[in-house]
C-alpha positions, 0 to 999 in steps of 0.5 A, a space after each residue: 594513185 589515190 582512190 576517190 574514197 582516199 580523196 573523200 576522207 581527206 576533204 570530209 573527214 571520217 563523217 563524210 565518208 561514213 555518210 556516202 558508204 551508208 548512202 551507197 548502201 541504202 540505208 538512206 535515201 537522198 532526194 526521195 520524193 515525199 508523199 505530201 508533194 505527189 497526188 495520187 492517181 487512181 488505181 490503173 484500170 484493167 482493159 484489153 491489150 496486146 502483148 508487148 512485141 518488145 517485153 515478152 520474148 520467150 525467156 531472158 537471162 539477167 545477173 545469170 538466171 535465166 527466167 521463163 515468160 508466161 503465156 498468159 497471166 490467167 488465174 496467176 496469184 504469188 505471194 512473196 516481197 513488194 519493193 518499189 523503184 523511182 529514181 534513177 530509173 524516171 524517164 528510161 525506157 521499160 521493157 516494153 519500150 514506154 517511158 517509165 513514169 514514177 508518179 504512174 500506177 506501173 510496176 516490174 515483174 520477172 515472168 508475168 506477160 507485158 503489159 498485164 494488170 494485177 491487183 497488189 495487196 499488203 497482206 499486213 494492212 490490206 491495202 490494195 493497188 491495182 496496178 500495169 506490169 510493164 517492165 522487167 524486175 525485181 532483180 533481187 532475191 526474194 522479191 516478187 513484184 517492183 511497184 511504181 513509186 506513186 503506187 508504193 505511196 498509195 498502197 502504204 509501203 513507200 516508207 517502209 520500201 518493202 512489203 509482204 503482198 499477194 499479187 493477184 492478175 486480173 481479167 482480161 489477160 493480154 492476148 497475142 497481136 494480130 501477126 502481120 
């Protein structure tokens, strides 16, 4: 049986297949949407919620670690790497169950409480975002926070795809809904 990198070298030859293995690797980025063509949203606004009944069980494992979920996101402040995620997740549903939007100033976090607004600065530049945690993620080791791809364009980093940052929770914390 021949492999499909077998059949991929046979059609393209040795530059075909270092592009797809590099592609495969991150090295580059294929269809990433260019800064010039998105308009930037102003920053997401902190206001009121109620927990996700979806997004906040009490822990979750993924990839075998098992991660606790904060009761409230008050006073929380972490320092650590930003990276940002696009495509393919645009359009699949987050942890709380909405619609990821790539042009939304949203982003991912492992323990933080669903829905939860922080404050995302590059400690490089001193950019800022304000932004909606409303999903699950990073999932790689050292990351912190996984900003929306608008919100990496706004706060400098989408180029660079990662970033030394403070991420900083803002009032009012989500509470939990009423029970019923």
């Amino acid at each position: 049986m021949i492999s499909f990198l077998d059949r991929l070298r046979r059609v393209s030859g040795r530059p075909g297949l270092l592009l797809v293995l590099l592609g495969a690797a991150g090295c580059f980025r294929v269809n990433t949407p260019r800064a010039a063509r998105v308009t930037l949203p102003p920053d997401a606004e902190p206001r009121q919620e109620y927990k996700s009944r979806l997004g906040n069980p009490a822990f979750y494992d993924e990839f075998g670690i098992r991660y606790r979920v904060l009761q409230t996101s008050k006073d929380y402040v972490q320092r650590g790497i930003a990276s940002w995620y696009g495509h393919p997740f645009h359009g699949r549903a987050t942890s709380t169950g909405e619609t990821y939007d790539m042009y939304a100033m949203t982003a991912a976090h492992k323990t933080l409480p669903l829905p939860t607004y922080v404050r995302v600065t590059d400690l490089d530049t001193g950019n800022r975002v304000v932004v909606r945690v409303n999903d699950r993620g990073p999932f790689v080791e050292g990351r912190v926070i996984d900003l929306s791809y608008v919100a990496a364009v706004k706060l400098g980093i989408a180029d660079r795809g990662l970033a030394r940052v403070e991420v900083r929770a803002l009032d009012p914390p989500a509470v939990d809904p009423p029970r019923m």
